[in-house]
Backbone bond lengths (Angstrom), bond angles and torsions (degrees), N, CA, C in turn:
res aa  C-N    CA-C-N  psi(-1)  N-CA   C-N-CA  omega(-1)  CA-C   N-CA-C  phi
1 X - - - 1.444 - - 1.518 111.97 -
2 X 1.453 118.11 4.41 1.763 122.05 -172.29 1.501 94.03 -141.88
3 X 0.977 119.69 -22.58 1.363 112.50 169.73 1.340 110.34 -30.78
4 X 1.550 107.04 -77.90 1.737 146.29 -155.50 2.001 92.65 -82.26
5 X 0.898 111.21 -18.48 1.367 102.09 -149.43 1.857 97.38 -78.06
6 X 1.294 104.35 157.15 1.332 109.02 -167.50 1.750 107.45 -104.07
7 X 1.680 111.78 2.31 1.536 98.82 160.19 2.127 82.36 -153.24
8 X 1.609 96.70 170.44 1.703 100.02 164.77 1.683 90.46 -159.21
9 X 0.828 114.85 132.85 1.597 143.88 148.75 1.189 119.88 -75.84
10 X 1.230 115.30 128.08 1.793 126.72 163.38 1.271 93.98 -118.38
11 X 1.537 85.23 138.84 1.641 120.63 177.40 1.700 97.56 -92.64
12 X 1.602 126.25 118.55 0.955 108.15 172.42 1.666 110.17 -116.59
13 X 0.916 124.51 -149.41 1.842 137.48 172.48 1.186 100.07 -163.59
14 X 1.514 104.79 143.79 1.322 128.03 -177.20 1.999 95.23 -114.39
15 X 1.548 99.92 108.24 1.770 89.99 170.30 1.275 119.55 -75.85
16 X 1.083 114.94 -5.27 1.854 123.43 -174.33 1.339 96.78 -67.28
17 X 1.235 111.92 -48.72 1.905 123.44 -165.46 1.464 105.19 -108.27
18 X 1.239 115.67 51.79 1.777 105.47 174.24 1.416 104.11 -135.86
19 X 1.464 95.17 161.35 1.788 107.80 165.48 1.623 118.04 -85.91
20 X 1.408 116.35 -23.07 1.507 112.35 -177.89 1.512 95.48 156.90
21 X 1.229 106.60 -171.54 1.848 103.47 -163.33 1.537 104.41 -90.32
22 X 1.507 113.77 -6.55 1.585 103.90 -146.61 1.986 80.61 -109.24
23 X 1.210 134.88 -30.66 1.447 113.96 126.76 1.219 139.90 -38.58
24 X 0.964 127.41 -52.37 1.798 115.28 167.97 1.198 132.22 -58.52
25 X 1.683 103.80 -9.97 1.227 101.83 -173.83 1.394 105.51 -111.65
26 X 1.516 117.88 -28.49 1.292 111.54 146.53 1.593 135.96 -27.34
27 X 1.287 103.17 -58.91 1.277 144.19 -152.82 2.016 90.72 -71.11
28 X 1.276 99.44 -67.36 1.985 116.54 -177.02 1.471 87.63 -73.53
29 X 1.187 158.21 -39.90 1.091 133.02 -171.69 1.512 119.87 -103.66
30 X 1.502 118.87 6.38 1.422 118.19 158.09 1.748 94.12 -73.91
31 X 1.642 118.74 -47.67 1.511 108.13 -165.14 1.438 127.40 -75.82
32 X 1.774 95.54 -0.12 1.487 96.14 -167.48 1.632 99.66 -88.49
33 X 1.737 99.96 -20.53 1.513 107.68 -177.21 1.819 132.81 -54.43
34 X 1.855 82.67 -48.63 1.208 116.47 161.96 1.387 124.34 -47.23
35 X 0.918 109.77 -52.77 1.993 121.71 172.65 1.066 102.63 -57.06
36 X 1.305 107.17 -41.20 2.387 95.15 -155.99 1.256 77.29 -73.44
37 X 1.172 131.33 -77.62 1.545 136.83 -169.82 1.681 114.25 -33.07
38 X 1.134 131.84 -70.13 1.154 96.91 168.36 1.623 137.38 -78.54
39 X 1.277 136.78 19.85 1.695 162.54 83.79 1.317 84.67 30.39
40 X 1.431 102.72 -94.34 1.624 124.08 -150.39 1.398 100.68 -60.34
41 X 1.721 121.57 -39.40 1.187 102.08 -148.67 1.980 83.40 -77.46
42 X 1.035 103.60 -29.02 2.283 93.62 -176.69 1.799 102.37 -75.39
43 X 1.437 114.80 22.07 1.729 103.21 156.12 1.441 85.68 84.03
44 X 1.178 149.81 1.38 1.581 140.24 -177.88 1.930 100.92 -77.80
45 X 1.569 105.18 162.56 1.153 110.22 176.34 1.689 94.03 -109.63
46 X 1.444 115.79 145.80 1.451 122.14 -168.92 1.975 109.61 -135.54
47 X 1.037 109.55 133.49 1.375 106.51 153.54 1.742 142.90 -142.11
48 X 0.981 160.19 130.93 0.992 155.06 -127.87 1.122 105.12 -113.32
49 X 1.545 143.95 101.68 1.690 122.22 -153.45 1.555 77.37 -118.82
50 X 1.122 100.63 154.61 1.848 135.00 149.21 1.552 120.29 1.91
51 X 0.967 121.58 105.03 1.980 104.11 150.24 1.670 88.64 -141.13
52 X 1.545 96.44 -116.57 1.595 96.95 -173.26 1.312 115.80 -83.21
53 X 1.376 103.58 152.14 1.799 123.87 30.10 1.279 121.39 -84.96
54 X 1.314 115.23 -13.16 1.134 118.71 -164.84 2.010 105.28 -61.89
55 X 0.817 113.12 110.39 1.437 128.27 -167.48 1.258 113.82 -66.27
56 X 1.451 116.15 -42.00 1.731 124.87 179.48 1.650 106.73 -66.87
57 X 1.617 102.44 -26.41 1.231 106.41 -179.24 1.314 131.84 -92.43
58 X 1.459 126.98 -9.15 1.136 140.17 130.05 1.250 136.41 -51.13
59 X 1.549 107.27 -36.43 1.766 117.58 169.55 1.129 105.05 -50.12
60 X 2.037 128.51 -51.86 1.083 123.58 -139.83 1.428 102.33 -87.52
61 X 1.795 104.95 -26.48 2.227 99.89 -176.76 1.417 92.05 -79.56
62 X 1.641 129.64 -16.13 1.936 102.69 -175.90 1.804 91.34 -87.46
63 X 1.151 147.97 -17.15 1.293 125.75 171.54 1.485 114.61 -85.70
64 X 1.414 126.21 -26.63 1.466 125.61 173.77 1.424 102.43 -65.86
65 X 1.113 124.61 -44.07 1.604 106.67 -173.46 1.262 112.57 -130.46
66 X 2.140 112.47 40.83 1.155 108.51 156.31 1.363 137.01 65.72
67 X 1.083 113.53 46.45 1.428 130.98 -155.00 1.490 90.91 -110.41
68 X 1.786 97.24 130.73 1.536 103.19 171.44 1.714 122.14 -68.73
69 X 0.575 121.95 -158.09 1.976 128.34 -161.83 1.777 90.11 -85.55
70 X 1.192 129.95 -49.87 1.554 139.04 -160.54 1.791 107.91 -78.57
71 X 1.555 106.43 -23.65 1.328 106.42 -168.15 1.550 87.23 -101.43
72 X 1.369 101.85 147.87 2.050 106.63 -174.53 1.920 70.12 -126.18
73 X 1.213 111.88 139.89 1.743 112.66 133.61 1.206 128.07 -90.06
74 X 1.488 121.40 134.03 1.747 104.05 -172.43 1.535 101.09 -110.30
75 X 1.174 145.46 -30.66 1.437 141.86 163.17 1.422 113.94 -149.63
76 X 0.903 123.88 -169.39 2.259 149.91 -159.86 1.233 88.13 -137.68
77 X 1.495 112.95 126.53 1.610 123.32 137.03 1.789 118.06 -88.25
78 X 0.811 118.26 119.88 1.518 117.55 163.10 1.475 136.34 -110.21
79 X 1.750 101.70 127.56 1.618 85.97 -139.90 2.617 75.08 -127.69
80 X 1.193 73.31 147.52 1.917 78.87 162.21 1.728 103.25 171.49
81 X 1.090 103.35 -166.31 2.077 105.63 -168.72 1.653 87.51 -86.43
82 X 1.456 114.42 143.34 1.621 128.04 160.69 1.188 93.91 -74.37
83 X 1.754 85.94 146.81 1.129 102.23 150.64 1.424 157.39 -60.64
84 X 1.394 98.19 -28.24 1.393 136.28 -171.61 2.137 109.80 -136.33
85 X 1.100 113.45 146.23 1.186 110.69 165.46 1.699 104.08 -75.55
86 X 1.490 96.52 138.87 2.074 113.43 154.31 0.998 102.94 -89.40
87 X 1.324 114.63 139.44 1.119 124.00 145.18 1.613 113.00 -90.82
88 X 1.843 98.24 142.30 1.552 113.08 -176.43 2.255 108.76 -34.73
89 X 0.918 121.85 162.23 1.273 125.31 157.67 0.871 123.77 -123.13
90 X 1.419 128.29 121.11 1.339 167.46 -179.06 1.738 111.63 -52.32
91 X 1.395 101.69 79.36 2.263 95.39 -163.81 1.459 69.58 -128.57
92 X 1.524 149.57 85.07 1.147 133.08 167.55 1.759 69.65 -124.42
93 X 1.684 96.63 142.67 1.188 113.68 166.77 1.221 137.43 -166.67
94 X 1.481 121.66 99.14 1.945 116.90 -138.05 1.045 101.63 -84.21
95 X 1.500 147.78 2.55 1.187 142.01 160.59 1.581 118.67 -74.16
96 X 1.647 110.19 7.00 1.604 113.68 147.86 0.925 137.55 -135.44
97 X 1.714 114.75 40.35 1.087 131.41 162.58 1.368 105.80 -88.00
98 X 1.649 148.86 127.63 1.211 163.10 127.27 1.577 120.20 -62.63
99 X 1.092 100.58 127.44 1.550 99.56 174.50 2.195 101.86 -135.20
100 X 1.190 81.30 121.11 1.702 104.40 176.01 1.564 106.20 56.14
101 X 1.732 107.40 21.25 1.755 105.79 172.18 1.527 114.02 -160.31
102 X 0.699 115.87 -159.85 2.088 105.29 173.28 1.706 91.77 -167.86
């Protein structure tokens, strides 16, 4: 899906400048949200690939693109035109909506 793709973003973190991980990840995944979303809304095809937690998978984007000790990468967005139209998917399901119980 980044192979072919005609842009990719890394989400990185700076530990020099952070409050703790559960901000950064807040923080990269409000913006990663933001992107796909507006992606889609300009007709782009988008995907959100892998890093952490997965740890092996973070090792491999801070040695591919060399990332000093302070910078962690936590995932790749990959964004370019589909090939094909999606159609929306259908996960509506009222047996997990809760209201005032779970």
């Amino acid at each position: 899906m980044l192979k072919e793709a005609k842009l990719g973003v890394v989400l990185l973190a700076n530990r020099d400048h952070q409050f703790g991980d559960a901000y950064d990840m807040m923080d990269l995944s409000a913006m990663s949200e933001n992107m796909l979303v507006e992606a889609c809304s300009l007709g782009l095809g988008d995907v959100w690939l892998g890093g952490y937690p997965e740890q092996e998978r973070v090792e491999f984007l801070k040695t591919f693109f060399k990332q000093p000790e302070n910078i962690v990468p936590n995932w790749v967005l990959s964004f370019g035109h589909p090939l094909h139209e999606l159609k929306p998917k259908d996960k509506w399901d009222p047996k997990k909506v809760h209201y005032n119980t779970y």
